[in-house]
SETIRO-573598 format. One line per 4 residues: their letters; for each residue x, y, z of N, C-alpha, C, O, CB. Coordinates in steps of 0.05 Angstrom, whole numbers. Glycine has a CB too. Layout:
N
a> X:Y:Z:X:Y:Z:X:Y:Z:X:Y:Z:X:Y:Z ~ ... .
***
This chain:
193
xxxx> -355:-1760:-1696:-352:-1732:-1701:-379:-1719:-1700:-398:-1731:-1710:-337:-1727:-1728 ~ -382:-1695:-1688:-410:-1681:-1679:-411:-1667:-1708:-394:-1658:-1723:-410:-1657:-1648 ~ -446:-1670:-1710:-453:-1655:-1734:-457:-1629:-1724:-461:-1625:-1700:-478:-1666:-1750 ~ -455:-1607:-1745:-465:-1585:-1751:-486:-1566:-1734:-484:-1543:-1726:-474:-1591:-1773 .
xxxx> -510:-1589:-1730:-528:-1582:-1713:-520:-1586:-1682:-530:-1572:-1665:-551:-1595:-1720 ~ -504:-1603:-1678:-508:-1610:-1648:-481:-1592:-1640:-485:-1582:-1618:-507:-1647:-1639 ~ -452:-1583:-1652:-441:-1563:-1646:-454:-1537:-1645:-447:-1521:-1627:-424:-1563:-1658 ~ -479:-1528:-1668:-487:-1506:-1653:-506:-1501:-1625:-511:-1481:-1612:-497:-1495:-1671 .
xxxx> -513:-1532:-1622:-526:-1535:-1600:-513:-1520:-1575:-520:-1501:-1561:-528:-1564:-1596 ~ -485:-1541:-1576:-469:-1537:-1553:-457:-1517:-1548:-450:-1509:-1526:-455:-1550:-1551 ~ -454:-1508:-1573:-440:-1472:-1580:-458:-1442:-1558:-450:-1423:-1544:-450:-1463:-1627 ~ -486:-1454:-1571:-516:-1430:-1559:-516:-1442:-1522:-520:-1426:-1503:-564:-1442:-1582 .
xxxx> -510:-1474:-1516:-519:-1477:-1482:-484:-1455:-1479:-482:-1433:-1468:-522:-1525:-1462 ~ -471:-1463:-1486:-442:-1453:-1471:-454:-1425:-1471:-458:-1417:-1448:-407:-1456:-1488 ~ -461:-1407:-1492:-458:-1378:-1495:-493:-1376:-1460:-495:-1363:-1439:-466:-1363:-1544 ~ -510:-1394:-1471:-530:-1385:-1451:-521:-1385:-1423:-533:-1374:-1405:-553:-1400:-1453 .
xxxx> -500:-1398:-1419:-503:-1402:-1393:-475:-1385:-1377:-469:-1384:-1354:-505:-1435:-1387 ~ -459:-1370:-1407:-438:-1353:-1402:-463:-1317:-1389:-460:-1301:-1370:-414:-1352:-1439 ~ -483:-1321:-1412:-498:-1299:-1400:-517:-1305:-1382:-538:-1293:-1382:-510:-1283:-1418 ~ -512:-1323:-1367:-534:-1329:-1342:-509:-1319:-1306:-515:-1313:-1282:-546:-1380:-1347 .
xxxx> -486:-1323:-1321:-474:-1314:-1302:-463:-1286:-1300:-452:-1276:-1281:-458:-1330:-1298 ~ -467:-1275:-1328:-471:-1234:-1328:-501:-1220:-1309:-511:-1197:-1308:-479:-1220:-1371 ~ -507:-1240:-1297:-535:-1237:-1283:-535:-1246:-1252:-539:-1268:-1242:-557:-1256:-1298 ~ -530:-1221:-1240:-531:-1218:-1209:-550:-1236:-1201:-566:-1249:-1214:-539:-1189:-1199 .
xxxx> -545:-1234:-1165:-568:-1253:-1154:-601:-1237:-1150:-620:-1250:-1140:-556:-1265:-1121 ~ -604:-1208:-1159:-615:-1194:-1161:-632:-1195:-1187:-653:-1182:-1188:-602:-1178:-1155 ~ -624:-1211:-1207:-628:-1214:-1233:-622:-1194:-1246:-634:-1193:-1268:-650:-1222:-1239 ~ -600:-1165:-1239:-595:-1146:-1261:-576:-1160:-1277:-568:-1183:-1271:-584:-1118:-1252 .
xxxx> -567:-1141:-1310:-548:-1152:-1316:-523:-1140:-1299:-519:-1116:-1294:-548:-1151:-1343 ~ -513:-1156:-1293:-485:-1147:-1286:-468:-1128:-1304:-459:-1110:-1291:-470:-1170:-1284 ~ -462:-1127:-1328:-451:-1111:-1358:-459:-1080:-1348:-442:-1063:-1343:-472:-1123:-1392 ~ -485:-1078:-1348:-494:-1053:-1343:-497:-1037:-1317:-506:-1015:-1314:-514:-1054:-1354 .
xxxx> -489:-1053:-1299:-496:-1041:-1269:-462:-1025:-1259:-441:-1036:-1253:-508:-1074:-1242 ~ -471:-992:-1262:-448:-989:-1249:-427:-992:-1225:-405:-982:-1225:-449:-977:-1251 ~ -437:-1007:-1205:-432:-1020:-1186:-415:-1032:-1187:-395:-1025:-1176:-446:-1030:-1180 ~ -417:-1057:-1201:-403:-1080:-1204:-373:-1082:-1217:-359:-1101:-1215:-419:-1094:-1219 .
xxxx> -366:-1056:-1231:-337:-1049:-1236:-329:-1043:-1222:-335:-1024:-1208:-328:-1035:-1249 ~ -306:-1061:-1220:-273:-1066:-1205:-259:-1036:-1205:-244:-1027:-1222:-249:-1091:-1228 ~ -268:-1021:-1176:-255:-996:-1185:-209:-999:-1180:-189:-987:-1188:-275:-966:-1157 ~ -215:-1023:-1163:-185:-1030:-1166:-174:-1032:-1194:-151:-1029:-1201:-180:-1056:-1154 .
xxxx> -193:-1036:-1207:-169:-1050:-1240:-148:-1025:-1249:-149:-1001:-1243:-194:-1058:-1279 ~ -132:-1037:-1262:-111:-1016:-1271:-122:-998:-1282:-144:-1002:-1293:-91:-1025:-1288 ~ -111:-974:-1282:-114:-951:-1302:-98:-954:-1326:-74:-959:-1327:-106:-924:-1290 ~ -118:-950:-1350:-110:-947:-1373:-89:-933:-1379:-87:-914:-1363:-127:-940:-1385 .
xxxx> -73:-934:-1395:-41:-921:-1400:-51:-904:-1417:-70:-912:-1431:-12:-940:-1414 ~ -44:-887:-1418:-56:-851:-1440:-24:-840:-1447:-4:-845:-1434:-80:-813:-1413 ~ -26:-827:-1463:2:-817:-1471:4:-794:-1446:25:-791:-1435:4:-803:-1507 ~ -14:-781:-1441:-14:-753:-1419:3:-779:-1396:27:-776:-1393:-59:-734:-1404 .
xxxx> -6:-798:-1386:6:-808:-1357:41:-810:-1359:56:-814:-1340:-8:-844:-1349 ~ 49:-807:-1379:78:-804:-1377:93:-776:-1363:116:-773:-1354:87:-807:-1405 ~ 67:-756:-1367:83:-736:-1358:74:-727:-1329:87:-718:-1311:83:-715:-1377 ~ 41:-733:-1331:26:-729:-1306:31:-733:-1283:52:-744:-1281:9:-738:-1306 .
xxxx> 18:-729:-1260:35:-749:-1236:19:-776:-1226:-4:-781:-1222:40:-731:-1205 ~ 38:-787:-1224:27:-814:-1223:3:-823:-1200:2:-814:-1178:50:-831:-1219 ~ -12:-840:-1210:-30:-848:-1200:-34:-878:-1189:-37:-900:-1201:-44:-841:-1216 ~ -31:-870:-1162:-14:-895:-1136:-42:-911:-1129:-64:-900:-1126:4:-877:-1097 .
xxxx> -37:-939:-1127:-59:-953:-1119:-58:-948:-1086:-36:-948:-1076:-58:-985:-1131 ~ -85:-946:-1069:-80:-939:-1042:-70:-966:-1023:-56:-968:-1004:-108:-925:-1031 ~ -81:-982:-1035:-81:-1012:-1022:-45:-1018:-1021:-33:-1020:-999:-103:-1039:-1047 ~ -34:-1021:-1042:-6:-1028:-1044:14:-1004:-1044:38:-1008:-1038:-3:-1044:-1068 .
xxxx> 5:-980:-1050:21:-969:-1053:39:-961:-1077:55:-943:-1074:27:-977:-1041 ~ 38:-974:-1100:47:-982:-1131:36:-964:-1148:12:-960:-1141:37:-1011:-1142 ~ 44:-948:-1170:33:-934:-1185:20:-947:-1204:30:-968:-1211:46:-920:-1193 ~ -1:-940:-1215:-15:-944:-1242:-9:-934:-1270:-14:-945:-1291:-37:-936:-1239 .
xxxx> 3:-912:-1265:10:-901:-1281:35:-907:-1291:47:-926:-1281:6:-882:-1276 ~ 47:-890:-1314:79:-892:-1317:91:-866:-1325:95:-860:-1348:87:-912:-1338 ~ 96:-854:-1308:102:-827:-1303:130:-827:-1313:146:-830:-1295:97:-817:-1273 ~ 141:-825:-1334:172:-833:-1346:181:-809:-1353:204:-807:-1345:175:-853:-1372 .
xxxx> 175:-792:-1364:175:-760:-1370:178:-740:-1341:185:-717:-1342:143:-753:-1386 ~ 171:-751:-1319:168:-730:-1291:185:-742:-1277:182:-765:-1267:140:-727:-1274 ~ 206:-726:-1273:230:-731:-1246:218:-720:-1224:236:-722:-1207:263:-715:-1249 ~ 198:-708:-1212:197:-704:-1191:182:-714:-1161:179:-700:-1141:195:-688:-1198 .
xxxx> 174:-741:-1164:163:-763:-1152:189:-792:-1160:201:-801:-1179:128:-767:-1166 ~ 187:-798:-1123:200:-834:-1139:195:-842:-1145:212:-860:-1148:208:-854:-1137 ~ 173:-847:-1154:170:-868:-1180:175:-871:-1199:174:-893:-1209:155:-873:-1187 ~ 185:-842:-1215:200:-843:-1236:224:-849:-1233:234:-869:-1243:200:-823:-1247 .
xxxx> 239:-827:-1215:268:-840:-1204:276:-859:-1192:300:-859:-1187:279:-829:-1192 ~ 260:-878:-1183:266:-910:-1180:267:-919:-1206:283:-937:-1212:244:-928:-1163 ~ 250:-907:-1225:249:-926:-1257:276:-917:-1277:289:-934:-1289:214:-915:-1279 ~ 281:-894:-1277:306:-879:-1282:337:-886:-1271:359:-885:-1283:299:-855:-1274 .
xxxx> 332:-889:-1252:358:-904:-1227:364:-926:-1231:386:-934:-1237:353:-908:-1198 ~ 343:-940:-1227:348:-979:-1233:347:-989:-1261:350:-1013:-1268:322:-999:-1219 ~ 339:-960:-1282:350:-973:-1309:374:-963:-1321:387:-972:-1340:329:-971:-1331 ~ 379:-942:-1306:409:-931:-1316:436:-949:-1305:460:-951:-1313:413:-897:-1303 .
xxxx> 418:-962:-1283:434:-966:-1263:451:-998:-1277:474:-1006:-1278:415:-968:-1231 ~ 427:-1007:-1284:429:-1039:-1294:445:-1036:-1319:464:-1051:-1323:397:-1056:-1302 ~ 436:-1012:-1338:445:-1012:-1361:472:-1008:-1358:481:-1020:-1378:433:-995:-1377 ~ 494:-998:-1344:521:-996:-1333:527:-1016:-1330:546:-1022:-1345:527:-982:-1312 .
xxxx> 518:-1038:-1314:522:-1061:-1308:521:-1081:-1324:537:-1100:-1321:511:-1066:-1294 ~ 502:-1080:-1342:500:-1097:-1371:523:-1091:-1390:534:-1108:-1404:473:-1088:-1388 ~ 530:-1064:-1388:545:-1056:-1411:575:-1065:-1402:592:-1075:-1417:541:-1022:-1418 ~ 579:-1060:-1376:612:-1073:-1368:607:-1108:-1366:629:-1119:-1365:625:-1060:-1328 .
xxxx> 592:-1121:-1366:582:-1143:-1363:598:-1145:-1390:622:-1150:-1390:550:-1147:-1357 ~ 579:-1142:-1416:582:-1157:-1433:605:-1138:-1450:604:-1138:-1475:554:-1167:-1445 ~ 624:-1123:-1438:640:-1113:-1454:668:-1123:-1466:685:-1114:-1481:643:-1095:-1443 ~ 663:-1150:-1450:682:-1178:-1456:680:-1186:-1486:693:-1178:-1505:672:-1205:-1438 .
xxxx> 660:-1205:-1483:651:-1222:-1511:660:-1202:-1542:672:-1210:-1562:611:-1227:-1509 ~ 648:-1180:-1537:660:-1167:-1577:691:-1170:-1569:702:-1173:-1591:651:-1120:-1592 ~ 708:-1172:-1551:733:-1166:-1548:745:-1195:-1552:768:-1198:-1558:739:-1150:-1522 ~ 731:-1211:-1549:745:-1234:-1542:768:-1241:-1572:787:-1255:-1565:719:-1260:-1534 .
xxxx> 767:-1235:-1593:784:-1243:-1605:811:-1225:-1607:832:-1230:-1617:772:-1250:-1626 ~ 803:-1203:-1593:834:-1185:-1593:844:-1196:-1570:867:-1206:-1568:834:-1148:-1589 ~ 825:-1194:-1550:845:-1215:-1517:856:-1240:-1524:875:-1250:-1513:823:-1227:-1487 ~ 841:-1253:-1543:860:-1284:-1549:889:-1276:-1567:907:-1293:-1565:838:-1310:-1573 .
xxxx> 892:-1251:-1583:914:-1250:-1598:936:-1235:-1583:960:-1241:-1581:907:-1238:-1623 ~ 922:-1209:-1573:944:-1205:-1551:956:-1219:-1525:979:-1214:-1518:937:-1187:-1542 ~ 938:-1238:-1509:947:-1250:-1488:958:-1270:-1498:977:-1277:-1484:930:-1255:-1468 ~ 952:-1288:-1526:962:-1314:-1536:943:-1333:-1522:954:-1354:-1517:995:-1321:-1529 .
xxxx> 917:-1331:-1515:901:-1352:-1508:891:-1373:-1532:885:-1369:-1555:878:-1339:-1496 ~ 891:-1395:-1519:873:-1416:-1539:842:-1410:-1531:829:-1399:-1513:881:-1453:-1532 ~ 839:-1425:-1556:795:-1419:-1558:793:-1426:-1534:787:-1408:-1517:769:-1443:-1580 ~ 797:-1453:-1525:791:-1455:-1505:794:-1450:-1480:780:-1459:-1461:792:-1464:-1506 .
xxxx> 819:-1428:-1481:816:-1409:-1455:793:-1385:-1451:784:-1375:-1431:842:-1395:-1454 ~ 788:-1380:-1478:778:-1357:-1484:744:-1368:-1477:729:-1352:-1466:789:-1347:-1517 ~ 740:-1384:-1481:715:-1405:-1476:712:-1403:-1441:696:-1388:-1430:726:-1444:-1490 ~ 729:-1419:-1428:735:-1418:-1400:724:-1402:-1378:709:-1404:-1359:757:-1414:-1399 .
xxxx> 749:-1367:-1401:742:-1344:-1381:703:-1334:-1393:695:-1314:-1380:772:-1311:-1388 ~ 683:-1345:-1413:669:-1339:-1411:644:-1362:-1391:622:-1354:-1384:669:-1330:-1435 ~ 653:-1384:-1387:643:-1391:-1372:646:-1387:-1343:626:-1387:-1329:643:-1407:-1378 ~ 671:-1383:-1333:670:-1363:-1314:657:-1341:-1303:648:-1338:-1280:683:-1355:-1316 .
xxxx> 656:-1322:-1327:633:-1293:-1319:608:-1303:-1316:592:-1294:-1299:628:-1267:-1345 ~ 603:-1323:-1332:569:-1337:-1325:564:-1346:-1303:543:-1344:-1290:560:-1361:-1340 ~ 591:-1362:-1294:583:-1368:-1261:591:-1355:-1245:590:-1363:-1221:589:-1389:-1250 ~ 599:-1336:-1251:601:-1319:-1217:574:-1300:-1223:568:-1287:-1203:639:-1293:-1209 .
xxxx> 559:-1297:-1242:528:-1289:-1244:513:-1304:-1229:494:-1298:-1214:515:-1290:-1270 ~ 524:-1331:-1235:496:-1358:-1225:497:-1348:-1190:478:-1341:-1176:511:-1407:-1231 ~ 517:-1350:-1185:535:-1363:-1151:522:-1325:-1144:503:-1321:-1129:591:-1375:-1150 ~ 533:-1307:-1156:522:-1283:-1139:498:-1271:-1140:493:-1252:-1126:536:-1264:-1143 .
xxxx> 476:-1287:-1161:441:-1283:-1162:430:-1291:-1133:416:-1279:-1116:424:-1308:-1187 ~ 446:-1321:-1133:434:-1336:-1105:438:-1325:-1081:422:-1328:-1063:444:-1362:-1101 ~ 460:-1311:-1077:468:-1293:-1049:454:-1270:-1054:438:-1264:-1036:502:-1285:-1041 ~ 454:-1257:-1071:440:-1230:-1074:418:-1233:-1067:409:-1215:-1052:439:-1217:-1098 .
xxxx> 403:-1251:-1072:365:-1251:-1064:364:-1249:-1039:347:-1233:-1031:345:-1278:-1072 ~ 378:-1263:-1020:369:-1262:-992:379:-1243:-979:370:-1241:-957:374:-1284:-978 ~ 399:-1225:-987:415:-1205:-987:394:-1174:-992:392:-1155:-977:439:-1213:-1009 ~ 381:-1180:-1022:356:-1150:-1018:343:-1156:-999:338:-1136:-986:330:-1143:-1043 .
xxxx> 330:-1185:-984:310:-1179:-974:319:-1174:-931:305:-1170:-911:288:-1205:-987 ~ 346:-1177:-936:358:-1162:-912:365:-1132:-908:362:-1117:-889:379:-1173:-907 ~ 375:-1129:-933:387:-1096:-941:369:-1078:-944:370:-1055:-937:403:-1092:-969 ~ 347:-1090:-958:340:-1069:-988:354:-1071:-1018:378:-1076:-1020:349:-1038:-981 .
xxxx> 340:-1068:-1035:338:-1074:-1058:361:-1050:-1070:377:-1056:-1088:306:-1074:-1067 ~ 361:-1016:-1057:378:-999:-1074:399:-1005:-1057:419:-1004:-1071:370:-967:-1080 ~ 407:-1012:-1027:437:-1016:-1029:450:-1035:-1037:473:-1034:-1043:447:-1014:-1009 ~ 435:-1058:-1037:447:-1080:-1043:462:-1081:-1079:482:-1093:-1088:423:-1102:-1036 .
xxxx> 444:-1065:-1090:448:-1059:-1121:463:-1041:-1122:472:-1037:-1145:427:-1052:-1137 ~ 473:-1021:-1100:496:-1008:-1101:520:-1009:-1095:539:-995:-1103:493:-995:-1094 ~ 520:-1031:-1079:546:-1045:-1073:551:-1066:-1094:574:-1074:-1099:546:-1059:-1044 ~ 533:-1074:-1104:540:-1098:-1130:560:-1072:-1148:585:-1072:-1150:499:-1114:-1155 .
xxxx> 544:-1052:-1159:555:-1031:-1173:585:-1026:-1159:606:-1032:-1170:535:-1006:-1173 ~ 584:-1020:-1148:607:-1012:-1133:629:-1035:-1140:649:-1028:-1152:599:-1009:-1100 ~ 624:-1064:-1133:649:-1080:-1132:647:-1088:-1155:668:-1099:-1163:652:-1101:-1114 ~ 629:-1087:-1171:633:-1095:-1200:651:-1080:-1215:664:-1091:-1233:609:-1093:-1215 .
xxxx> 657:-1042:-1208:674:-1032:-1219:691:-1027:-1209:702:-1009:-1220:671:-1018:-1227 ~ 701:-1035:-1192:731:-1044:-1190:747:-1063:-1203:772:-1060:-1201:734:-1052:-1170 ~ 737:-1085:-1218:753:-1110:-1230:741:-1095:-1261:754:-1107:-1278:740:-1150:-1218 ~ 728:-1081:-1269:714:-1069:-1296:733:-1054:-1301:740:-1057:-1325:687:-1054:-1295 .
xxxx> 747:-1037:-1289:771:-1020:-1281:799:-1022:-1286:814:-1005:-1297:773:-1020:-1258 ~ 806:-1054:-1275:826:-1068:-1281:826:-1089:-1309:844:-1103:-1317:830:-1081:-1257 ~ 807:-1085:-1316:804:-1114:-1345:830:-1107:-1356:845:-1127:-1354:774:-1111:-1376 ~ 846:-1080:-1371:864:-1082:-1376:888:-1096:-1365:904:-1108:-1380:864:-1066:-1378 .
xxxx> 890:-1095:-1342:914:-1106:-1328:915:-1138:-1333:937:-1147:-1325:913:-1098:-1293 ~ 899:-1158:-1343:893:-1179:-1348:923:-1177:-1369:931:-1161:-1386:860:-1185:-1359 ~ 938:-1210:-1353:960:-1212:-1377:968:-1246:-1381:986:-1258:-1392:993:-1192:-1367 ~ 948:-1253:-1369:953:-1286:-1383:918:-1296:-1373:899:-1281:-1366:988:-1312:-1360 .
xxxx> 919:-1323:-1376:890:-1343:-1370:876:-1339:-1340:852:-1337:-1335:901:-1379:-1370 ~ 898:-1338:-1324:889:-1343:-1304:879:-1309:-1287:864:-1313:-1268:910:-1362:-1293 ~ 886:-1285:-1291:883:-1259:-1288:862:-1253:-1311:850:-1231:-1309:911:-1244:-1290 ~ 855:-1269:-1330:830:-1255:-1348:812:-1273:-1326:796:-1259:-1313:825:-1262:-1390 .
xxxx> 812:-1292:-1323:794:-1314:-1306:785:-1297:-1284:761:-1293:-1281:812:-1341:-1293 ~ 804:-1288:-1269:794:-1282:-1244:789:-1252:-1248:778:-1244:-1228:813:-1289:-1221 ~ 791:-1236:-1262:777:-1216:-1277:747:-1221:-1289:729:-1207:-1281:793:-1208:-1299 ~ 743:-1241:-1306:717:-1236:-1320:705:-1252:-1290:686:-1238:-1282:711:-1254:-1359 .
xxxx> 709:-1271:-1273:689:-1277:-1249:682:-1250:-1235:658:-1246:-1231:705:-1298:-1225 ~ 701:-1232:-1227:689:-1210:-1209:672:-1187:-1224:656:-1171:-1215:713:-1196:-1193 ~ 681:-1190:-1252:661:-1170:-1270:623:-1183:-1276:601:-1174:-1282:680:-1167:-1309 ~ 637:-1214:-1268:601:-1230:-1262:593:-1221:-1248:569:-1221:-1254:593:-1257:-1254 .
xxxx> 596:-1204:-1216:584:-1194:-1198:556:-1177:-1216:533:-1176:-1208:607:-1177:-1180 ~ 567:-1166:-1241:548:-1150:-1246:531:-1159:-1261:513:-1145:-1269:554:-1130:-1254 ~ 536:-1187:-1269:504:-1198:-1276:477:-1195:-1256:454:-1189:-1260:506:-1230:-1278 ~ 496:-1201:-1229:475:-1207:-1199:460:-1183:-1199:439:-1181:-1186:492:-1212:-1165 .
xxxx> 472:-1162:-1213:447:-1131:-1212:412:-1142:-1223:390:-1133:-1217:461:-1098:-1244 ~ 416:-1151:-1231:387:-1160:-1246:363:-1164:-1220:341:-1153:-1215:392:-1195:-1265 ~ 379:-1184:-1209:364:-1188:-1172:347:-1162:-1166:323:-1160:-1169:392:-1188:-1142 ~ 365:-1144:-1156:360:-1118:-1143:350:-1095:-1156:344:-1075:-1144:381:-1110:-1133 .
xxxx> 347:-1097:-1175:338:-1084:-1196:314:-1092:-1208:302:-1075:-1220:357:-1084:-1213 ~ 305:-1113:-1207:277:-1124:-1215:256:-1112:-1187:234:-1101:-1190:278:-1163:-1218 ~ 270:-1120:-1160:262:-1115:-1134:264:-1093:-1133:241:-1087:-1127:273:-1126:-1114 ~ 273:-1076:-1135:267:-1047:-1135:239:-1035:-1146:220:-1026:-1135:289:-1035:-1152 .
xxxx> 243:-1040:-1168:229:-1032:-1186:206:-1038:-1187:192:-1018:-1190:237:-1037:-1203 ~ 190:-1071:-1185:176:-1079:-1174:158:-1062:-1147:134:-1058:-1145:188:-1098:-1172 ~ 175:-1057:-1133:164:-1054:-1111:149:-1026:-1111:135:-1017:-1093:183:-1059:-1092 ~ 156:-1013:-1135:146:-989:-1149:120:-987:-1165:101:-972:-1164:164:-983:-1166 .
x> 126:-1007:-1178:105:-1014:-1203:89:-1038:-1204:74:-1043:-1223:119:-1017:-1229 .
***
């Protein structure tokens, strides 16, 4: 075990030779030379950039800012769109599960049907993530997420009509379509921010 002295040894070479490389080949310090800042780096988030207009990196194209308060650039309304958009989709998604014990008393399901039709909705999420990805990057990211929307509420529509195991089954699988929003909706959005 290192004594006392020889950790601060090693402590002062690490720190000397951390400030030997704040030192250009010029020998300025680097710290102080205005030059040497990354005028790429992000812009600092300020409470004003929520309302301001946003401030787009030129290279990518992506904002810096987060303009969440201003509808009148897309960048807000891509951020507004694809979270309203998802949140619909989340909300018919999981509008199953609090219900599940009135659908087991009215349809007469066992747990383990009731179990079944939730592994079901999980996998028609899994099975329609994997088609959806190669799908934004043929489509685009907002139609592809609009047609998920779209066929997701059609079977969201019908959940009532569910009257035994096998009609909740094939109900909660097509209401999984709207897990697969997540895909297109990250990609959207992303491609924004």
């Amino acid at each position: 075990m290192p004594s006392e002295k020889e950790e601060d040894k090693n402590s002062s070479s690490s720190d000397h030779s951390f400030q030997e490389n704040l030192v250009d080949s010029e020998g300025k310090d680097s710290r102080t030379d205005a030059s040497s800042v990354n005028q790429s780096a992000p812009t600092r988030l300020t409470w004003s950039s929520l309302w301001e207009k946003p401030k787009i990196n030129p290279k990518n194209l992506k904002a810096t800012t987060f303009p969440i308060l201003r509808l009148d650039n897309q960048y807000s309304l891509t951020f507004w769109l694809s979270s309203w958009g998802f949140f619909v989709a989340f909300l018919s998604w999981f509008a199953f599960p609090p219900l599940n014990h009135i659908i087991k008393d009215d349809l007469q399901l066992s747990s383990q049907e009731i179990a079944n039709s939730n592994i079901i909705g999980l996998t028609a999420t899994l099975v329609v993530r994997i088609i959806v990805g190669p799908l934004v990057d043929l489509y685009g990211p907002r139609k592809v997420f609009a047609a998920l929307l779209i066929l997701g509420a059609i079977p969201s529509g019908l959940a009532g009509t569910a009257h035994n195991a096998a009609s909740l089954y094939a109900i909660r699988f097509f209401i999984g379509i709207l897990g697969g929003t997540f895909v297109p909706c990250q990609t959207w959005t992303t491609t924004f921010y």
